[in-house]
C-alpha positions as CSV (number, residue, x, y, z in Angstrom):
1,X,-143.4,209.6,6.5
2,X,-142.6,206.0,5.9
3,X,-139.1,205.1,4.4
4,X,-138.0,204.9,1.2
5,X,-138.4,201.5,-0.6
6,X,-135.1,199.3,0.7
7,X,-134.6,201.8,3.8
8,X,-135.2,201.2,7.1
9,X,-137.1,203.0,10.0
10,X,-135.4,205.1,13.0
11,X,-136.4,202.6,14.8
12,X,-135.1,199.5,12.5
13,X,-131.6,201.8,11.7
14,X,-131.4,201.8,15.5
15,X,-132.5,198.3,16.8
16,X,-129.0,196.5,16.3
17,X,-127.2,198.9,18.3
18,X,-129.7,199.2,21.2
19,X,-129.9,195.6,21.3
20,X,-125.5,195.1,21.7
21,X,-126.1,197.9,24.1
22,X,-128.7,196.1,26.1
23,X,-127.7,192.4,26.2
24,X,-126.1,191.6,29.3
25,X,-124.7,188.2,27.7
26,X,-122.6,190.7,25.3
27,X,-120.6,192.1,28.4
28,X,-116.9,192.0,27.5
29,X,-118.0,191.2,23.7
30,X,-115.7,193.5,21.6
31,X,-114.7,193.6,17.9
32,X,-117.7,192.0,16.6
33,X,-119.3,193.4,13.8
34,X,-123.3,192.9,14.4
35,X,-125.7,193.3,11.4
36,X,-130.0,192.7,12.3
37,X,-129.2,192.1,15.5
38,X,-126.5,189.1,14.6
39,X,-122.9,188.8,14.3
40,X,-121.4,188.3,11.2
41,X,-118.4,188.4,9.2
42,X,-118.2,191.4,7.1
43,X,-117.5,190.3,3.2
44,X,-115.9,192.3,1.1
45,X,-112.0,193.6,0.1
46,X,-112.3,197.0,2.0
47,X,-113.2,195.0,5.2
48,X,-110.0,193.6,5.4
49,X,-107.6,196.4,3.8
50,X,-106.0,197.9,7.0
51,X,-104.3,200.4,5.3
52,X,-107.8,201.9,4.7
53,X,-108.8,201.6,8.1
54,X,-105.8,203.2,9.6
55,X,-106.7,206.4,7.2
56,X,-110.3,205.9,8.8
57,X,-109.3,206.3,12.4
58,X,-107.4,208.9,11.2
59,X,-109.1,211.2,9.4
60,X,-112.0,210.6,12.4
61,X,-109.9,211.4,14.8
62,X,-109.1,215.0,13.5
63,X,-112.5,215.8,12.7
64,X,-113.6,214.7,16.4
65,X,-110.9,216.0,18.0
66,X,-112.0,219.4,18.9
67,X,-114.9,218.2,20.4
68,X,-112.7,214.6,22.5
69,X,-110.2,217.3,24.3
């Protein structure tokens, strides 16, 4: 079934994360946010609020945790 109009394939969701994985001149790369297979800078209020992110790590380490111990 193709994708919904503005949505990307499997394959397209998961080509910027196979390629980080991949690239051997990314070794040691680390708190880059990549986007289509590029880094960029992410825009926006909430990607700067650290209060927000704190809550983030938070919250996703209590509903991981059962399964991290």
């Amino acid at each position: 079934m193709p994708p919904r109009a503005g949505f990307k394939t499997p394959e397209q969701g998961a080509a910027t994360q196979v390629y980080v994985a991949a690239r051997r001149n990314l070794d040691g790369v680390s708190g880059y946010y990549f986007e289509d297979c590029n880094p960029v800078t992410p825009d926006g209020p909430h990607m700067q609020d650290v209060a927000l992110a704190e809550r983030l790590w938070a919250v996703s380490e209590e509903l991981t945790g059962d399964y991290l111990s």
